[in-house]
N, C-alpha and C positions, 0 to 999 in steps of 0.2 A: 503434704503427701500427694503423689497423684496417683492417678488410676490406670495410668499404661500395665497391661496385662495382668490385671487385679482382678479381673471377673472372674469368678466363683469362687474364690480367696477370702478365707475366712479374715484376714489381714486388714483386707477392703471392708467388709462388712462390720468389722468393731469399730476400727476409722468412722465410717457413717454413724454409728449408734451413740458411741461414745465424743462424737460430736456437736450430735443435734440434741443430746441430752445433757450436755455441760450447762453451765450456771449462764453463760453468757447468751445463750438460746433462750434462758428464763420459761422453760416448759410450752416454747413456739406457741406462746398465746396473742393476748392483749397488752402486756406489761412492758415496758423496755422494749419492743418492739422485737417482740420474740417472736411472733408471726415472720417478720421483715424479713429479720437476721437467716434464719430459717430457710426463706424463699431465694436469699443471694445467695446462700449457700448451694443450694440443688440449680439453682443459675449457674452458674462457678462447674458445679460437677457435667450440664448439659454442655457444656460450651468445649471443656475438655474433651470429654468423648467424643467432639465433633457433631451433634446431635442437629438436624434440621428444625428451623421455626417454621410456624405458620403468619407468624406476626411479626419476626424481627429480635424478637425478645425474651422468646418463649412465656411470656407475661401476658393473664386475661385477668383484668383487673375488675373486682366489682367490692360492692360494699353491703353493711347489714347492723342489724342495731347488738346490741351484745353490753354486758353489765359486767363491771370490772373493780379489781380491788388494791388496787397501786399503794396504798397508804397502808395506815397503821391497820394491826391485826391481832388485838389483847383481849382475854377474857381471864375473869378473876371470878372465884367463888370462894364464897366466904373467908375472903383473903388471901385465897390460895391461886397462885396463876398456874393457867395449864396451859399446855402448848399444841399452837396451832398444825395444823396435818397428822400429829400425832392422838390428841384426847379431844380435837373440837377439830369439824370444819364449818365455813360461815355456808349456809345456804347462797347457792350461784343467784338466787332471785333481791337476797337480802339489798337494804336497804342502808345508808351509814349508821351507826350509834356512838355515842358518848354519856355513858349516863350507867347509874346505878339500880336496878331492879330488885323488886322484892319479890322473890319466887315462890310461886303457886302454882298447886297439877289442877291442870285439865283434864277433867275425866270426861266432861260431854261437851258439846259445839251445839248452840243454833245461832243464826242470825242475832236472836235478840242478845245476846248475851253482850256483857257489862265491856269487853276487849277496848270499846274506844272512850271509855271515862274513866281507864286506868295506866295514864300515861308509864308512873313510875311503876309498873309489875310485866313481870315477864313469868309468862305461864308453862309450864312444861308437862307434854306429854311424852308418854312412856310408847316409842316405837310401836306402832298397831294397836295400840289400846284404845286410839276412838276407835266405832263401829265405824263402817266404809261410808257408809249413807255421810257419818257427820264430817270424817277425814275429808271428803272431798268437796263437800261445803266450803271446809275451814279454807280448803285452798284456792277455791273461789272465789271465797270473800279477801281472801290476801291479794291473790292475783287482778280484781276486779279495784283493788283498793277502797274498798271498804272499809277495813282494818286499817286505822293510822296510828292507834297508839300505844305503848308499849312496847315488847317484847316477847319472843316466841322461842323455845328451845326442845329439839326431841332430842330423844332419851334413846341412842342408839347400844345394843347390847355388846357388840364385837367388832364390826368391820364399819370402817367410813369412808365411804365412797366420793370423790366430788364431782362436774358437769359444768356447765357454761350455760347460760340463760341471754335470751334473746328480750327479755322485759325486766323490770322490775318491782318489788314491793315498797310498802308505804311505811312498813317500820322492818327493825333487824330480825333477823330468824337464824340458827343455827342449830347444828345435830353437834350433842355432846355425849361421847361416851358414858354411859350411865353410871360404871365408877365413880364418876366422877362429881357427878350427883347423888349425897345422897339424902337418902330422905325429909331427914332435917335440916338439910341446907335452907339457907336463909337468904343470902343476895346475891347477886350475882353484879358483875359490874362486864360492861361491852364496849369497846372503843374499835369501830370497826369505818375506815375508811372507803367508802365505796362510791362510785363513777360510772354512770351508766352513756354509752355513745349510741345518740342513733343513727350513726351510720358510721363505722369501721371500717376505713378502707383495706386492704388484703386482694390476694391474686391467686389464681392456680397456676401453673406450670404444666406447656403442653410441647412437647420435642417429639419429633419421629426419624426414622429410618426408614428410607426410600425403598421397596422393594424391589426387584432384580427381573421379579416375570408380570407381578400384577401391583404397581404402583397407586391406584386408586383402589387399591381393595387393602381393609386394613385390618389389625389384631392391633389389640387394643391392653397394656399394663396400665393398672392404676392404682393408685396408696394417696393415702391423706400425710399431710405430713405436720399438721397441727395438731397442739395438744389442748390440755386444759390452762396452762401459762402460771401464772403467780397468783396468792392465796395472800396478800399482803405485799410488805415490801421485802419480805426475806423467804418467805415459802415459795419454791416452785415445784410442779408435778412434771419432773423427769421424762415420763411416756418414752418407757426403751423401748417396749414389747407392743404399746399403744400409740404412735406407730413407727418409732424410729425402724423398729425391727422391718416392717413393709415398704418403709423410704429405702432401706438398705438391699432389700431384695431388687425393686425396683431400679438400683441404679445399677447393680450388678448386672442383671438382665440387659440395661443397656450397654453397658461396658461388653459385655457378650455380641450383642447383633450389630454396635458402631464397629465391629472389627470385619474388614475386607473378604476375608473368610468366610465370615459365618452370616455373610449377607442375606436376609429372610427371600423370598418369594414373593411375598405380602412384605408391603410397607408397615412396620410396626409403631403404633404412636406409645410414651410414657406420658404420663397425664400423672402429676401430682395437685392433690385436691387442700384447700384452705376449707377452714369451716365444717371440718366434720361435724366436730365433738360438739357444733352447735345444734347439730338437726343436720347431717350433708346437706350444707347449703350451698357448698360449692359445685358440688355435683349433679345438683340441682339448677345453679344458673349454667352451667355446663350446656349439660342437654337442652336447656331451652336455648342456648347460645356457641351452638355448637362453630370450631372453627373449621371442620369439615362435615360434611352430611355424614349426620347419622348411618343414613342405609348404606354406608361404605364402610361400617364396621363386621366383618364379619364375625368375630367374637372377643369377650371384651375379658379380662382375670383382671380382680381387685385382690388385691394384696392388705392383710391387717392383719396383725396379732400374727406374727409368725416367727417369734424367735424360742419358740421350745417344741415340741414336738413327740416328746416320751410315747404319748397314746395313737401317733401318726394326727393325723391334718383331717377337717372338716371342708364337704364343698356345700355350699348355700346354694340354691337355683339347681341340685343334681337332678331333683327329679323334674322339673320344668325343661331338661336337656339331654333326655335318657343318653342317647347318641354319643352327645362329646363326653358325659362323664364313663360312657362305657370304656373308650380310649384312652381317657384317663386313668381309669382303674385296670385295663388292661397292662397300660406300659408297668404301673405301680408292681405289677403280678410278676409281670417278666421279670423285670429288673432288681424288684426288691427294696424300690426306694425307704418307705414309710412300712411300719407294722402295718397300717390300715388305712383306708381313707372312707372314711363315713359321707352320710348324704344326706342334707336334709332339702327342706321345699323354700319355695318364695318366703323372702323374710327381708324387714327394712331395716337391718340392722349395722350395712355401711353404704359404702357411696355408687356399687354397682346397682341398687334398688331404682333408683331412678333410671340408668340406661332400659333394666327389666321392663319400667312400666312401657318407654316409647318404643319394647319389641325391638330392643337388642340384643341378643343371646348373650348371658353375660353368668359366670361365677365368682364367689367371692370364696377363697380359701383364706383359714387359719388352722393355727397348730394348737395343739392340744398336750394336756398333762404340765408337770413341767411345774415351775412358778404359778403364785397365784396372784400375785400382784395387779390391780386394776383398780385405774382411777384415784387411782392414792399416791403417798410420797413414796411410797417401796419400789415401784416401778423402775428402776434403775439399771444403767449399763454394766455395774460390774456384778450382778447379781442373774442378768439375761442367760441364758447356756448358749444359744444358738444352737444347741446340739443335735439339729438336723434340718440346719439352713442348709449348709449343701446338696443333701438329697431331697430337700424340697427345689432347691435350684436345677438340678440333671431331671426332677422332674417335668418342673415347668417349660425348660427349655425341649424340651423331649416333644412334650405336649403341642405347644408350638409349632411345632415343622408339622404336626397332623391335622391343624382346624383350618 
């Protein structure tokens, strides 16, 4: 498919979602080189639009340490196997296992306690039942690698979330549905293949449009376009809405201003980021590594989580920018984009956070209501609504010709 006059087309944007979210993206992690696949893909899309490099390639390549689970991915209790992303996920920090546990709760943590002269037990607590003081010990002493032997499982009541870890532990840890556990359970058996890299290579993706009256003055799209990747060799976390949905605004947006027409004023750059979901680490070596100065960003919209919308769109950084979100919410009023757009303060919650620190004017919009899928296997494309990607798109482009 291509992108010849696909911009704001809803056609285009399932294209992107239901792309970078297929099996063979492998949840644009670590695994199968879903990160990779992912990054030729938005190469592929820059190249079509015609989109300018700054390096030739649109590729800034850097690397990072990251803990990963390519192999097997089994757990059995008391003979009964449950399934991975659905009733267990392995903690991002875990360690390999192959081995059989005999399970016992943890009700309190210190230091001295018995954890490394009981290879064969695997201890479970019950979600928030240590006291904070001893939880954050426990995790200390995991992370510090103090703890080497056994096993470790929490007892999660409803929802199982996963992440990506930049370290590792010294034995296996996993959050298991607490169904699933129950009280007189007995063993537990773990076969959990895991691989930690320290150093992962990966790239962000940095294209722009030339501007028409102030080509060194820039506005600045940005979205991450990796996820949390594979959970094993058969589980991957899809991320339709985390963030294939802000990949897909992101390249519409371009598809928009590479057309002869709608040529900006300002040079526009799109900057898709690697390594969010580890900590924005990409958008971190970004700004220390910028391929154009900084101070020639006049403002910068990060894109994430935006394929629903039912309760209108949040902006991060409003009230650090009374000014541009007033424009913002002004056009919102005329036109009627969004029911609402909310505003909250400074927050490190995506990859705009870092442009904020070095004193970049910068917002980060997402949508709201809608699905609630996050960080899990649910996340998926044919489940996304999109049902006010368009009016978030006449917004943003709206907004644009005003900063």
């Amino acid at each position: 498919m291509t992108n010849s006059g696909a911009a704001q087309q809803l056609p285009y944007a399932y294209y992107i979602v239901n792309t970078l979210t297929s099996k063979e993206f492998a949840g644009r992690g670590y695994v199968n080189d879903g990160g990779a696949k992912a990054a030729g893909f938005i190469k592929n899309q820059f190249d079509s639009l015609g989109l300018l490099s700054f390096s030739g390639n649109y590729f800034q390549p850097f690397s990072f340490p990251v803990n990963t689970f390519p192999g097997k991915m089994e757990v059995i209790i008391d003979g009964k196997k449950i399934i991975p992303g659905d009733d267990f996920i392995v903690n991002p920090f875990s360690s390999s296992a192959n081995n059989n546990y005999q399970l016992k709760k943890l009700e309190h943590y210190s230091s001295s306690d018995i954890f490394n002269c009981n290879k064969d037990v695997c201890y479970k607590i019950v979600q928030d039942s240590l006291p904070e003081d001893e939880r954050k010990l426990l995790l200390g002493d995991l992370l510090s690698g103090k703890i080497r032997s056994g096993a470790l499982i929490f007892l999660q009541p409803v929802k199982l979330t996963w992440s990506v870890a930049k370290d590792h532990y010294k034995i296996p840890v996993l959050s298991v549905l607490q169904y699933f556990v129950p009280e007189n359970a007995k063993e537990i058996s773990i076969k959990i293949t895991e691989k930690f890299i320290p150093g992962f290579k990966t790239q962000n993706l940095i294209g722009f449009v030339k501007g028409s009256e102030n080509p060194d003055s820039f506005n600045v799209f940005s979205a991450h376009y990796d996820h949390l990747g594979m959970m094993g060799s058969e589980i991957y976390f899809p991320g339709a809405n985390d963030n294939a949905s802000g990949v897909s605004m992101l390249l519409n947006l371009a598809a928009h201003f590479s057309k002869k027409e709608n040529q900006p004023r300002n040079s526009i750059a799109f900057i898709a980021f690697a390594g969010e979901e580890a900590g924005l680490v990409g958008s971190k070596y970004y700004t220390e590594n910028p391929v154009f100065p900084l101070s020639q960003i006049k403002f910068l919209v990060n894109l994430d989580l935006l394929g629903t919308g039912d309760d209108g769109m949040m902006v991060v950084n409003a009230t650090e920018y009374p000014k541009q979100f007033h424009i913002l919410d002004s056009l919102n009023n005329s036109h009627h984009y969004l029911n609402k757009i909310g505003q909250r303060g400074k927050a490190k919650n995506s990859d705009h956070y870092w442009f904020t620190e070095k004193g970049v004017p910068s917002f980060f919009f997402y949508t709201m209501g809608g699905i609630q899928a996050y960080h899990d296997v649910n996340d998926k494309a044919e489940t996304l609504p999109l049902n006010e990607f368009e009016d978030v798109f006449r917004l943003i482009v709206a907004f644009a010709k005003l900063i």
